[in-house]
Phi, psi and omega in degrees: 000132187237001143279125175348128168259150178257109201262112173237199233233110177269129215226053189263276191232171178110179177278060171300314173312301208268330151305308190299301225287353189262350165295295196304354184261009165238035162048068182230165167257099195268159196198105183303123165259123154221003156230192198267034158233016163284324185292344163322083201092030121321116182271317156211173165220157190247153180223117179289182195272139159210224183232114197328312192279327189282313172312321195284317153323320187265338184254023159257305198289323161320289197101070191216327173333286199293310191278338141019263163322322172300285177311304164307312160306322181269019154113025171295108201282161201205135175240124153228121197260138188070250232253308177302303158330316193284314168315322176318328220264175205249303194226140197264115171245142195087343146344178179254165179290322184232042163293136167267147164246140161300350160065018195283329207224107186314032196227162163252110160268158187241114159253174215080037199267342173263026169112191162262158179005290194302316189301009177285156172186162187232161182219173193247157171224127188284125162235108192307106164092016162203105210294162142127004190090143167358139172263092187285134193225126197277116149253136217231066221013054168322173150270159160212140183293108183282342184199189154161152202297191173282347213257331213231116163296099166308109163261342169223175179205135162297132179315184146279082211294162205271177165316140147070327165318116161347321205255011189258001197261007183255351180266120159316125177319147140100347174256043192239128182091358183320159149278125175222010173204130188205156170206141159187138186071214195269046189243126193226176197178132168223159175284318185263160181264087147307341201268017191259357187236355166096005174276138133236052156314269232290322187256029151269325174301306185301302180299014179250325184274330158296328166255018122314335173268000000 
């Protein structure tokens, strides 16, 4: 691709301001979507963190689900972080009944799965496929990936804290070894929020993927 690619922001709920302003430092053309004839000419999108069910409502109330849903299947590369994950995944455990998915990503996410609010916490992560040392990561009554097909790349995981280590008392029981980053094809997904820390490892990977595609 030799032209600026144009990435946009589905801007129903969420942290929308802090996903554009960390695109524009990848030399993109960032573009807000809240109706279906904002996804025309995109080159990818991104769906920020917010709160999973109230995004599924607004993109059914909207009309935006279904061609969404559409776009993505037919190779639209997608990035979604938190909440934007769960929209990912083919199937949601702890979800509501008539929560919708985007079917973008071959995995079972649980969400809430590292607790509520008071349970946020960041951590450092070895992440496949973005240089430079450990990926520092905010979590946000996250999600975590339970499982995902053979088809879909595990890039990260909560660490294993070492014995006795400062940090080990900062991982929520039961979440050490978690999946919190995957990709497949040009579908990318993190359980944690880059764009709240100033790293834009994660949203140079996605514009890398987008203009690959």
């Amino acid at each position: 691709m030799t032209a600026q690619p144009v990435v946009g922001v589905l801007a129903l709920q969420g942290d929308v301001r802090e996903h554009a302003a960390a695109l524009k430092e990848c030399d993109v053309r960032v573009r807000p979507v809240r109706r279906v004839e904002e996804l025309d000419g995109l080159h990818g999108i991104v769906l920020p963190g917010g709160e999973s069910t109230t995004m599924s409502r607004l993109l059914e109330t909207f009309e935006l689900l279904e061609p969404l849903k559409a776009r993505i299947a037919g190779g639209l590369p997608a990035y979604g972080s938190c909440a934007g994950m769960i929209m990912l995944a083919g199937k949601v455990l702890d979800g509501r009944p008539d929560q919708h998915q985007l079917d973008g990503i071959d995995m079972i996410v649980r969400r809430n799965a590292f607790g509520r609010q008071v349970d946020s916490f960041e951590e450092d992560l070895d992440f496949t496929g973005v240089e430079g040392g450990p990926v520092h990561a905010v979590f946000i009554r996250a999600p975590w990936v339970e499982s995902v097909s053979p088809e879909v790349e595990v890039l990260a995981r909560v660490p294993e804290p070492e014995p006795g280590a400062e940090t080990a008392g900062s991982i929520p029981a039961g979440a050490a070894g978690r999946i919190v980053a995957v990709r497949q094809r040009s579908v990318l997904a993190t359980a944690f929020h880059p764009e709240l820390t100033g790293d834009g490892r994660v949203h140079r990977l996605f514009t890398e993927i987008v203009r690959a595609s």
